[in-house]
N, C-alpha and C positions, 0 to 999 in steps of 0.2 A: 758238093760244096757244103762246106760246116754253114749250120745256124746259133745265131747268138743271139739270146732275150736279155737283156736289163728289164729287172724288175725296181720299180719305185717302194720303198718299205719305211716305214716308221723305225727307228736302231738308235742307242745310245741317247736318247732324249730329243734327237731331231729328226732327222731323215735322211737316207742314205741310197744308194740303188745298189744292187745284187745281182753277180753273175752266178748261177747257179748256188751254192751255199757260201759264197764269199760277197762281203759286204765292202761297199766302196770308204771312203772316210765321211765323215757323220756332217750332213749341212744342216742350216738353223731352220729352213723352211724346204716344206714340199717344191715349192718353185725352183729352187734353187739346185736341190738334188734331181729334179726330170731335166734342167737344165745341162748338168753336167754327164747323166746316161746318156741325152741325145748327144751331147760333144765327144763323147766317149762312142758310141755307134757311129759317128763320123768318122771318126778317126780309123777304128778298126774298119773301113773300106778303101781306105787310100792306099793304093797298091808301094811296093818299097822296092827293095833289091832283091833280087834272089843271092842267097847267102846258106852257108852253111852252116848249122847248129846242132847244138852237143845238150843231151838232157838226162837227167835221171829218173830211168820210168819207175813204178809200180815196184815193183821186185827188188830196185836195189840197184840195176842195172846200168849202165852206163850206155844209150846209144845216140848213135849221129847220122846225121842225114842233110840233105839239102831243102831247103825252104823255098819254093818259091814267090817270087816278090807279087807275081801277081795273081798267086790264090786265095782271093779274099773272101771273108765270112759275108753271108748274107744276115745283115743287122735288124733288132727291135728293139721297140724301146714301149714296154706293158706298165700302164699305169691303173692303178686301182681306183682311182679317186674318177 
């Protein structure tokens, strides 16, 4: 099973939470951005449809596969404060 940490960070003049090097949009208070990682870790455990999807990996590559709907990430949510 994947793991997933939301980190809570200071970015662009407010604060923002971060999934690995990618930063979510910028809220005006700490409150506000641990708010939206924890509704954001919610969300990615609600199981969906198993569905088929198409991506382009690393290399250039074009491939597809099947998703299932209910292999879901085990969620965090790491705050510094």
């Amino acid at each position: 099973m994947t793991d997933i940490t939301y980190t809570i960070a200071e970015h662009d003049g407010g604060w923002a939470y971060k999934l690995g090097d990618v930063f979510s949009e910028t809220y005006p208070s700490h409150d506000a951005a641990l708010a939206a990682a924890q509704r954001a870790a919610a969300e990615q455990q609600v199981a969906g449809e198993t569905t088929g999807i198409s991506y382009e990996d690393a290399k250039g590559q074009w491939r597809e596969e099947i998703a299932a709907g209910d292999d879901r990430p085990t969620t965090h949510v790491v705050d510094s404060q």
